[in-house]
N, C-alpha and C positions, 0 to 999 in steps of 0.2 A: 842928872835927873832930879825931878822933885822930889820933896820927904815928906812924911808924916810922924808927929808924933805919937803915941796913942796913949790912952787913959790910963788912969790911976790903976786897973786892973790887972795890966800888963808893964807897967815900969816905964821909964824913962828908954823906951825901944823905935831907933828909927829904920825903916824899912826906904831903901833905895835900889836905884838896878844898876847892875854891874860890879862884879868885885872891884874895891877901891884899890889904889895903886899901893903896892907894897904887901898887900895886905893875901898877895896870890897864898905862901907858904900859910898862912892860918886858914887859909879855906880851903889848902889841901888836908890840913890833920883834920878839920871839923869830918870832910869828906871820906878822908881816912875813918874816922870812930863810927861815921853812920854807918859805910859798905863796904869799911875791910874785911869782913868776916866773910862775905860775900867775894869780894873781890881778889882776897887773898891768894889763891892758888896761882892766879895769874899773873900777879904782882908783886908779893911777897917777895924779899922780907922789908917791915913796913919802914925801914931806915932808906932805904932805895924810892919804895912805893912813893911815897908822899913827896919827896922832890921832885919823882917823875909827874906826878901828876899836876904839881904846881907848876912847873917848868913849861908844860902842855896844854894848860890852861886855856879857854875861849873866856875870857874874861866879862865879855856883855849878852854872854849866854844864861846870866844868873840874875836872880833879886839875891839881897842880901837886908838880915836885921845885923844894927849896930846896935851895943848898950855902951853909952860912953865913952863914943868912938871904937868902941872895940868890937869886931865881928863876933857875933854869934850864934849866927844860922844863914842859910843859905841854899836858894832851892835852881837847881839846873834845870837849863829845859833846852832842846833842839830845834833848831829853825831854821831856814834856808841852807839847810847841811850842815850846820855846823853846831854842835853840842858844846855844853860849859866843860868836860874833857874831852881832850885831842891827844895827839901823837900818833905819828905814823907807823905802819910797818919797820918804816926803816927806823925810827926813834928809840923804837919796842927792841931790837934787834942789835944798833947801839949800846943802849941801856944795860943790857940782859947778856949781850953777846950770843952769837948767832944759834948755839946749840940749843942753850936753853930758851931764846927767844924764841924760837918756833914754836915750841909748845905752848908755851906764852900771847903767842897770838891764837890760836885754835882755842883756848881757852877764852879769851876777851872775844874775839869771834860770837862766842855765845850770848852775849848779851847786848850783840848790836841790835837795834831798831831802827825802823826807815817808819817816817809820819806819813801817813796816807795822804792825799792832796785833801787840803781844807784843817789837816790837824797839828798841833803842837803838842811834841811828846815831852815827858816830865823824864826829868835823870835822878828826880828822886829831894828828896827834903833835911836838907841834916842840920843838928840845933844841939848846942851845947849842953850839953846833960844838965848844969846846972839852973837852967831857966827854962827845962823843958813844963809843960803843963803850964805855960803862962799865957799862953795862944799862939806863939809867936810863928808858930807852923799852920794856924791859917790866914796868919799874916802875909806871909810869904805866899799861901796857893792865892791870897787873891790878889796879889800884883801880879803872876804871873797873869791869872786867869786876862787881867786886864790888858797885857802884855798878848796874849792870845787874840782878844777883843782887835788891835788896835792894826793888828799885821792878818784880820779878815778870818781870822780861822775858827770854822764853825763847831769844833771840839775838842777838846784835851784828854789827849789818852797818858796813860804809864801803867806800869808791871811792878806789882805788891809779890813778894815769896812769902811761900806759906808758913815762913820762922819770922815774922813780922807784924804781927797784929794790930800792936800798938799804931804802925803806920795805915794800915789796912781803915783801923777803926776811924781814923784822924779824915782819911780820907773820904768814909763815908760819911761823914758828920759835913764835909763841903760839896756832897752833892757829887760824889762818883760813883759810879753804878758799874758793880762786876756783868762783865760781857762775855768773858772766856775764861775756863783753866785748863792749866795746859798741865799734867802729870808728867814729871820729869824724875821716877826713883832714881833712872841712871845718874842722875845729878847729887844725889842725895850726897854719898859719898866721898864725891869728888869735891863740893862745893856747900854741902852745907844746907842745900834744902831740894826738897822733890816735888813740887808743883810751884807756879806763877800764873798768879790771876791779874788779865788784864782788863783797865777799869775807865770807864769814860765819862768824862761830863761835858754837856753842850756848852758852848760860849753865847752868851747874849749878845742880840746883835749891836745893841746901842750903851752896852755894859760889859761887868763892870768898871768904872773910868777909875781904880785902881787906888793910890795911896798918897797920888801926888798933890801937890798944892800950890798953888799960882806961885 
């Protein structure tokens, strides 16, 4: 796919789509530091987690920022059924071995989403601690966005938890507007946070044409 470079204000950061070949296991840790905290009960421990995830990978389910060839953010989204993480029951079950896999999946269970016809759901934004606050996280929502434009679909939904603001805020500065919360204390415990707000923005229908360049 095409690239862009972007200015002075944000570094030498190219934004492309698709995790690059090889480069699966670094975009499971990045994945790992955004949503293990979240993901952890399900996954854990994160020596296991991150292979699994890397191994299960949808790999053209993603934009990705390079600095220097080297990955440094990367934002999932779900599309014709298929999300930037995969694995089956049976993978989870494998993985885990069959006892503790089943709790394993009730648990991940919880965080599945199905896109409504006409929308693309987001799996979320994760970006190296070190170069975070250099934009590079609306870097990535508007390739997607454009990535949304291009496959017809009239909105972009995803789910912020209420121990997230930072992403919450990021999100409302590109134009997503909370539509639902859902209060979830029974979760609080188990997982780490008690409510998830879902948030949406419409896709232009002739925009935006994204980050690429002849």
């Amino acid at each position: 796919m095409g690239q862009n470079e972007t200015g002075a204000a944000t570094g030498p950061v190219t934004v492309r789509r698709g995790v690059p070949a090889g480069a699966e296991r670094r975009a499971a840790e990045l994945y790992w530091d955004a949503f293990g905290r979240k993901l952890g009960p399900a996954l854990n421990p994160p020596d296991k987690a991150v292979p699994f995830i890397a191994a299960h990978m949808n790999a053209d389910r993603a934009v990705c920022a390079l600095l220097d060839g080297q990955l440094v953010g990367l934002a999932g989204y779900q599309l014709g059924g298929r999300a930037l993480t995969g694995g089956s029951a049976s993978a989870v079950l494998h993985a885990y071995g069959h006892l503790r896999g089943l709790h394993r999946l009730l648990l991940l269970a919880l965080f599945e989403r199905h896109p409504a016809a006409g929308q693309l759901v987001m799996d979320g934004i994760a970006v190296d601690p070190g170069i975070r606050g250099r934009g590079v996280g609306s870097l990535l929502l508007e390739e997607v966005a454009a990535v949304a434009a291009e496959h017809d679909c009239r909105e972009i939904r995803l789910d912020v938890i209420d121990t997230n603001p930072r992403a919450r805020a990021l999100y409302e500065r590109r134009g997503f507007t909370a539509v639902r919360t859902e209060q979830t204390p029974y979760l609080r415990g188990l997982l780490g946070f008690g409510a998830v707000t879902s948030m949406r923005r419409p896709v232009e229908a002739n925009g935006p044409k994204g980050l690429r360049t002849p």
